[in-house]
C-alpha positions in Angstrom: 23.7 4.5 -17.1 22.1 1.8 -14.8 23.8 -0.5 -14.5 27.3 0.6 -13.8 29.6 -1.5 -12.5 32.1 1.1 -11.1 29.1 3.4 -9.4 29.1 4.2 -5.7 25.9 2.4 -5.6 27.5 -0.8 -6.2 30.2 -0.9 -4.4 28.1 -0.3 -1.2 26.4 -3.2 -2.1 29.1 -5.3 -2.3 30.3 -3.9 1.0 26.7 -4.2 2.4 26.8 -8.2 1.1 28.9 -8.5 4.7 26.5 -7.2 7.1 23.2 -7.7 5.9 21.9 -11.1 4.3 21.6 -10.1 0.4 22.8 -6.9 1.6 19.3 -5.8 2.1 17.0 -4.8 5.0 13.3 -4.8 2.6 12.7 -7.1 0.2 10.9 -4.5 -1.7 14.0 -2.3 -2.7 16.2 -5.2 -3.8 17.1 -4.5 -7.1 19.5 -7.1 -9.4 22.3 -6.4 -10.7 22.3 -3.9 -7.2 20.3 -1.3 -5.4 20.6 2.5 -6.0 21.6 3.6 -2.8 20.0 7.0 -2.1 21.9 10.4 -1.1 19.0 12.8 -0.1 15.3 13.9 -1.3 13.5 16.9 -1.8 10.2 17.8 -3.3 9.5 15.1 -6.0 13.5 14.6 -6.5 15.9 12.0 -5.0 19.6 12.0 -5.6 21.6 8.9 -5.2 25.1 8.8 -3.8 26.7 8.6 -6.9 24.5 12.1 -7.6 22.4 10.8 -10.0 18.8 12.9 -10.4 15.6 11.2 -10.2 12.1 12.5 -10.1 10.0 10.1 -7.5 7.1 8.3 -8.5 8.4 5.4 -6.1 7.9 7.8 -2.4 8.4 5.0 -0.7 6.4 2.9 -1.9 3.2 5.1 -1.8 4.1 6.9 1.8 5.4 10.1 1.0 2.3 11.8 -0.6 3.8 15.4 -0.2 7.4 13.9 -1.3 10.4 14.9 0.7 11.5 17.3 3.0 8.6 19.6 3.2 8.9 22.4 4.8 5.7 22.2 7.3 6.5 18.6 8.1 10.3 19.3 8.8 9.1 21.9 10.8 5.9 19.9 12.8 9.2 17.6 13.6 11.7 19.7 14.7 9.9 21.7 17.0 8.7 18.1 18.8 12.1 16.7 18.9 12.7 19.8 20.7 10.5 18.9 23.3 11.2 15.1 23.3 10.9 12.5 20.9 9.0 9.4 22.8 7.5 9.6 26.3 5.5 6.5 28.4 3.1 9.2 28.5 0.5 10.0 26.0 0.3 13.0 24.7 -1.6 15.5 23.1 -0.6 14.7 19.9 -2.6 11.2 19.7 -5.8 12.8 20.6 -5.1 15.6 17.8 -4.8 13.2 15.2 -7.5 11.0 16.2 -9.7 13.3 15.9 -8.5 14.4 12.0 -8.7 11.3 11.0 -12.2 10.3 12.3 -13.7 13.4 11.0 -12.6 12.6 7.5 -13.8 8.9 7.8 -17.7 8.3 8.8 -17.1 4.5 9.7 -14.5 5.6 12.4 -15.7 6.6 16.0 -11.9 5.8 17.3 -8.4 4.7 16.4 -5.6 3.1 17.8 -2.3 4.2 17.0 0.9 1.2 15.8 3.9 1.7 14.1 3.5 0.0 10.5 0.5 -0.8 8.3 1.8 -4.1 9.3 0.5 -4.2 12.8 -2.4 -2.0 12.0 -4.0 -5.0 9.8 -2.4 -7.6 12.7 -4.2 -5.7 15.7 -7.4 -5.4 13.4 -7.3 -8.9 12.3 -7.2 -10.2 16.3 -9.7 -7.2 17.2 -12.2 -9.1 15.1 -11.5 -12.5 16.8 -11.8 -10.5 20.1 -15.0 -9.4 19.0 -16.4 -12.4 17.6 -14.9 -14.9 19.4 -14.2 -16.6 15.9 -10.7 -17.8 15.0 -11.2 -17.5 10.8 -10.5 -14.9 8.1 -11.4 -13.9 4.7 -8.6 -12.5 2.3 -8.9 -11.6 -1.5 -6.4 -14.0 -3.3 -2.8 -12.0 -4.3 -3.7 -9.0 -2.1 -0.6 -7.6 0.0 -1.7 -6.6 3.6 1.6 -7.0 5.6 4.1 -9.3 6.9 1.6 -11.2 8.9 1.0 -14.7 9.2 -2.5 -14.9 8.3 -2.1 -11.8 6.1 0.1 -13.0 3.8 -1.7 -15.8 2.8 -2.1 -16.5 -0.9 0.1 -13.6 -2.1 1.5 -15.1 -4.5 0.3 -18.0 -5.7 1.6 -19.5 -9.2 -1.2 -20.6 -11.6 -0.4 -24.6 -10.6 -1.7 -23.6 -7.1 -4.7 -21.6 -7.7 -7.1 -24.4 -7.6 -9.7 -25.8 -9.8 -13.0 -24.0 -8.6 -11.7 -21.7 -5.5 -8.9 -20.1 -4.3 -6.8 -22.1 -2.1 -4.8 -21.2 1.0 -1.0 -21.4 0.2 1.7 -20.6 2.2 3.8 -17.0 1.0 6.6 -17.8 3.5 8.8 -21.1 3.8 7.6 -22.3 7.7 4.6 -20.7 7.5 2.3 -23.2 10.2 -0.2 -25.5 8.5 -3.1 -24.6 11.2 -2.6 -20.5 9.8 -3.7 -21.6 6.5 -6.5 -23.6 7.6 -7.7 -20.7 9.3 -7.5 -18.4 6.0 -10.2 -18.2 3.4 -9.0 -17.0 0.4 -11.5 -15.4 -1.8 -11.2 -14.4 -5.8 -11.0 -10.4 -6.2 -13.7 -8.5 -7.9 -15.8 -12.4 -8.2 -18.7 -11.8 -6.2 -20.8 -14.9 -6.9 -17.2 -17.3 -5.7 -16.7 -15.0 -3.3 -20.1 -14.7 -1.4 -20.0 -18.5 -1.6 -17.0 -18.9 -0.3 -17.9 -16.0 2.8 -21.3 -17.9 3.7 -19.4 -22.1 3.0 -17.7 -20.3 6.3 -19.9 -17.8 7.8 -20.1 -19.4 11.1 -16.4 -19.5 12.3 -15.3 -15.9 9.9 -14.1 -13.1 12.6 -13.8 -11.2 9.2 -13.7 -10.1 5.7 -10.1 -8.2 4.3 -10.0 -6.5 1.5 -8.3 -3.3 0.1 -10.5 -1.8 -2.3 -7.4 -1.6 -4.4 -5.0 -4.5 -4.3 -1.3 -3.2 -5.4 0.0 -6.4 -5.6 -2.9 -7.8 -7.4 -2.7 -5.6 -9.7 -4.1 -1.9 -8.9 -7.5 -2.5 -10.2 -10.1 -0.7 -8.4 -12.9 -3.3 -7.3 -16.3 -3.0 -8.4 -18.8 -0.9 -6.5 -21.3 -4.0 -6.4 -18.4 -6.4 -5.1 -17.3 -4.3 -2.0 -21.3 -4.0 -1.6 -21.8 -7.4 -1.8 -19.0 -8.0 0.6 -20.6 -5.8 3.1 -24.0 -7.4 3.1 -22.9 -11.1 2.9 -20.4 -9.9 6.2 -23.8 -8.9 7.9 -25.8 -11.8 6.8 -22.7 -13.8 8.6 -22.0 -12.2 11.4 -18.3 -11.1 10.0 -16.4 -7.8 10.2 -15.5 -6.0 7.4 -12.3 -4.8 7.3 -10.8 -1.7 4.8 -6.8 -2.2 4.5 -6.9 1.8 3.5 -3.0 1.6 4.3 -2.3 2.7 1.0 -6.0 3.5 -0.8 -6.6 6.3 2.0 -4.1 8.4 -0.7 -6.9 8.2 -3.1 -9.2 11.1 -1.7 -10.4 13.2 1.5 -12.3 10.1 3.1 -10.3 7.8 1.6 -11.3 4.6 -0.8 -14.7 4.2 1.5 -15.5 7.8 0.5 -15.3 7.3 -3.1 -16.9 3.9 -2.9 -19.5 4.9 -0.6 -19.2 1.8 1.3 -18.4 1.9 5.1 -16.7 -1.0 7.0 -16.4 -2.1 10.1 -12.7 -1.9 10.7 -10.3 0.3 8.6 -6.0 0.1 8.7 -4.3 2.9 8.1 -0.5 3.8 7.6 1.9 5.1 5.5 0.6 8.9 4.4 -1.0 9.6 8.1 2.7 9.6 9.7 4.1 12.8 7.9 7.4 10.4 6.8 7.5 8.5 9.7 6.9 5.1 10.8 3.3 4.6 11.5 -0.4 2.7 11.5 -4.0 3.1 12.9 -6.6 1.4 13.2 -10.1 2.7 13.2 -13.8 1.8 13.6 -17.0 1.7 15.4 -16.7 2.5 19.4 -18.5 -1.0 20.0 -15.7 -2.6 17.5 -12.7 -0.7 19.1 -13.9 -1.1 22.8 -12.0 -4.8 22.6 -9.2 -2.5 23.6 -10.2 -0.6 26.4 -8.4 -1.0 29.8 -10.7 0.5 31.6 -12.2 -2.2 33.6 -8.9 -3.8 33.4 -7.4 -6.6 31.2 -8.8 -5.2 28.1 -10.3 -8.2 25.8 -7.5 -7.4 23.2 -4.2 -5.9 25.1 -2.0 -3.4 22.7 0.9 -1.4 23.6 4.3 -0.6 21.4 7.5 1.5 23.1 6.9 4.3 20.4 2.9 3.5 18.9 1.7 7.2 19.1 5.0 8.7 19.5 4.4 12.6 19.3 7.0 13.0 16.4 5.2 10.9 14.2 1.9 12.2 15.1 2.8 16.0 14.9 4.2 15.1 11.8 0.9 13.1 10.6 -0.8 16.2 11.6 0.8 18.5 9.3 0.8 16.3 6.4 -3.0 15.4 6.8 -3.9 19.2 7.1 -2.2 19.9 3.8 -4.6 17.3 2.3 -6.9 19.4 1.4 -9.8 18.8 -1.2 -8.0 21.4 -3.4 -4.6 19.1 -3.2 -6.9 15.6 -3.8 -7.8 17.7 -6.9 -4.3 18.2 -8.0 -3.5 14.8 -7.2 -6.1 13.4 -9.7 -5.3 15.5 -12.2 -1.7 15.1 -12.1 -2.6 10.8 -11.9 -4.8 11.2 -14.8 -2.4 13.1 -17.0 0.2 10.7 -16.4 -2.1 7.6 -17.2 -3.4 9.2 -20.5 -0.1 9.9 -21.0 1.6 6.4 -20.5 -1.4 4.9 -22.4 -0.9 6.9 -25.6 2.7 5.8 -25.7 1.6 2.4 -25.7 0.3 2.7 -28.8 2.3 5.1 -30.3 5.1 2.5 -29.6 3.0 -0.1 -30.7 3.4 -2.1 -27.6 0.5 -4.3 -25.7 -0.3 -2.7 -22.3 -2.0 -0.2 -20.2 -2.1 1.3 -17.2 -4.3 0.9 -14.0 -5.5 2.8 -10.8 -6.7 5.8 -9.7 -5.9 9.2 -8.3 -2.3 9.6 -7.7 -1.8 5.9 -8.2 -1.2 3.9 -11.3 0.4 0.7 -12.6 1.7 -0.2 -15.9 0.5 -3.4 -17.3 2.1 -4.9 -20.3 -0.9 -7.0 -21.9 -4.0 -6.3 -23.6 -6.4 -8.5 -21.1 -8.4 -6.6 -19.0 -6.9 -6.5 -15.4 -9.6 -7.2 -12.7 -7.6 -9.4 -10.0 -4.4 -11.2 -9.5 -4.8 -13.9 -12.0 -5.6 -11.2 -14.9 -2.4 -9.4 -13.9 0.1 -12.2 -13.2 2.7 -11.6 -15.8 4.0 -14.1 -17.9 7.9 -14.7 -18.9 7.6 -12.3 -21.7 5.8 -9.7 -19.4 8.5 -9.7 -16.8 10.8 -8.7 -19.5 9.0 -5.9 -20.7 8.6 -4.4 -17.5 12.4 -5.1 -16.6 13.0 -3.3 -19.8 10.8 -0.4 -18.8 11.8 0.1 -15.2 16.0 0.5 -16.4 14.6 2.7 -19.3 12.9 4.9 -16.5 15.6 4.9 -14.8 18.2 6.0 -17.2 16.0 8.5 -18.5 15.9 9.7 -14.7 12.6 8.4 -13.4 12.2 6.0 -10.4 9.3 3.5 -10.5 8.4 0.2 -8.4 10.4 -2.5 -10.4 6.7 -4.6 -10.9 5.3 -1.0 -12.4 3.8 0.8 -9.3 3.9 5.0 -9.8 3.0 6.5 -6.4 2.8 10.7 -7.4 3.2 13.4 -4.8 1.6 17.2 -4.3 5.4 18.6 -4.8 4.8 17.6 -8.9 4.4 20.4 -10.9 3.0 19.9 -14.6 6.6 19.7 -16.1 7.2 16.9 -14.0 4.6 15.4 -15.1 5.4 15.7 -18.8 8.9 14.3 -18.0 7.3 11.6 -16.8 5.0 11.0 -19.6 8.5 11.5 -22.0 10.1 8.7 -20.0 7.8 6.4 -20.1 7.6 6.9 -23.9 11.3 6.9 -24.5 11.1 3.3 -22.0 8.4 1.8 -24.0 10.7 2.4 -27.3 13.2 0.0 -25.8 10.5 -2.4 -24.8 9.4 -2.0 -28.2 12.9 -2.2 -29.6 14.0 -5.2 -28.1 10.6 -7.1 -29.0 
């Protein structure tokens, strides 16, 4: 049972306390009392190094969308390493991918390859200013784009800093420089009259517009149709790129969260599922955006490079895992996200407990309050929430499930239906303790 103070898990913590501040290298997988350390993964099951069993709805944190150790992507990696890991070369690889990943995505002409979704928004973010020649941005309030300056702007703002009438600008980071917040324009989520006003108040010096048509952090909720439409016209009426983060939302079908919405932008980030397990980010759009990094006529207008961007490993891997992706697997994946959200939701009540869950496709969050959730502000938990979900995540985890401690479920193709039931029984057997100690 989680926790355990004589586990493996802890005492490499303690011993990891030495080396590494907090004993941690991402924020993201700290865990109190201590981390479970893992052992090795395959298929939708991880086993931690005390040899614990746990099916994954975590996949690192939304990456692993065929779960671990596949087959076809060990192979696609092997046989590279083989023949060399890095080069400063390109190679074949980049332009094999490339072309995938345009073909499934109509607003994309050409990508650039990086190494995180990190530096995919950051180069997209000063492609716009290089295309402009405008120094401002537009971010939705609570959305998570990266470790950026400018990106992580208002991520996580508490309710005494949200501002009467608008959104304001507030540092997520302690040193964070005064003149990067006065460059963001934070926007409300899924608002569109607040938003548009805000967009056009500062039209003339906005390089661009950033939104991911589904916010994790702020929430899961898918936006509205008309607010992603009205964020493309407003960005036309301006003058202001459009920008997809599709880091994690490309997961949600064959063309990705533009495909289902219909909407295309100018600029779409990609990461996470395109690198096959590996690190990795893109960053697509129109020729006319993307030429901002050309060489050709020398000292391109935006200047990229990165010792392993485009590394052939990573992109023979991204190759196999893309090509598995088939519409017959986005299928599956709905179906299998679907059956775990009616699932979830039914225990709810059964259990008699206030919550729901969010999302689409093979992603879904679990909410514990009865408001609707349309932006950060709707899902910003209060004390009580906080301790549900604590409550819920250790019950998942003794009950051998691994979730995202703030109630993020990533599912993989490697799930077969009993998986999924144990899933569902999990989450039942979790919501009785919530429901137990209420």
């Amino acid at each position: 049972m989680y926790p355990d103070p004589k586990s493996k898990s802890q005492a490499l913590y303690a011993r990891a306390l030495t080396s590494l501040p907090g004993g941690n290298t991402r924020t993201t997988v700290f865990m109190k009392p201590y981390p479970i350390y893992a052992a090795h993964g395959a298929g939708c099951r991880v086993w931690d190094i005390d040899g614990n069993e746990f099916i994954d709805c975590i996949n690192n944190f939304t990456s692993l969308i065929h779960g671990h150790a596949h087959p076809a992507l060990i192979d696609a990696a092997t046989k590279q390493l083989a023949l060399g890991s890095a080069f400063g070369l390109p190679t074949e690889s980049e332009v094999d991918l490339a072309e995938l990943l345009a073909a499934r995505l109509p607003s994309v002409d050409q990508l650039r390859f990086a190494n995180s979704g990190t530096e995919a928004v950051m180069m997209a973010l000063k492609a716009a200013r290089a295309f402009t020649g405008r120094h401002k941005i537009a971010k939705c309030e609570g959305a998570y784009h990266g470790s950026y300056d400018y990106a992580e702007v208002s991520l996580d703002p508490t309710p005494e800093a949200w501002g009467r009438n608008a959104p304001v600008s507030v540092a997520y980071a302690k040193g964070t420089p005064d003149n990067v917040l006065s460059d963001v324009v934070t926007i409300p989520f899924n608002n569109i009259e607040a938003a548009v006003s805000l967009i056009r108040e500062h039209g003339s010096e906005l390089a661009c517009v950033l939104v991911d048509p589904m916010p994790n952090r702020a929430g899961l909720a898918p936006a509205d149709k008309a607010y992603l439409e009205a964020l493309r016209a407003v960005t036309r009426e301006v003058g202001a790129l459009l920008i997809f983060d599709e880091v994690i939302t490309f997961r949600l079908g064959y063309h990705g969260a533009q495909g289902i919405w219909g909407i295309e932008p100018d600029l779409t980030t990609l990461g996470k599922i395109i690198g096959g397990g590996f690190p990795v980010g893109a960053i697509g759009g129109r020729a006319e955006f993307m030429a901002v990094f050309d060489p050709r006529s020398g000292k391109p207008a935006l200047p990229h490079g990165g010792t392993f961007s485009a590394n052939p490993v990573t992109m023979r891997a991204g190759i196999a895992a893309m090509e598995l992706l088939d519409e017959a697997a986005f299928a599956r994946l709905d179906a299998i996200g679907n059956a775990v959200r009616d699932g979830i939701n039914a225990a709810f009540g059964q259990h008699g407990v206030a919550g729901a869950t969010v999302g689409l496709g093979s992603l879904l969050k679990v909410h514990f309050s009865d408001r609707p959730i349309r932006d950060y502000r709707s899902a910003y938990m209060t004390p009580a929430e906080v301790r549900s979900q604590g409550i819920f995540n250790t019950g998942l985890l003794n009950r051998g499930v691994l979730a995202a401690g703030y109630g993020l479920m990533a599912l993989s193709t490697a799930m077969t239906d009993a998986d999924v039931d144990a899933i569902v029984a999990a989450a039942s057997g979790a919501l009785a303790d919530v429901a137990a100690a209420a």
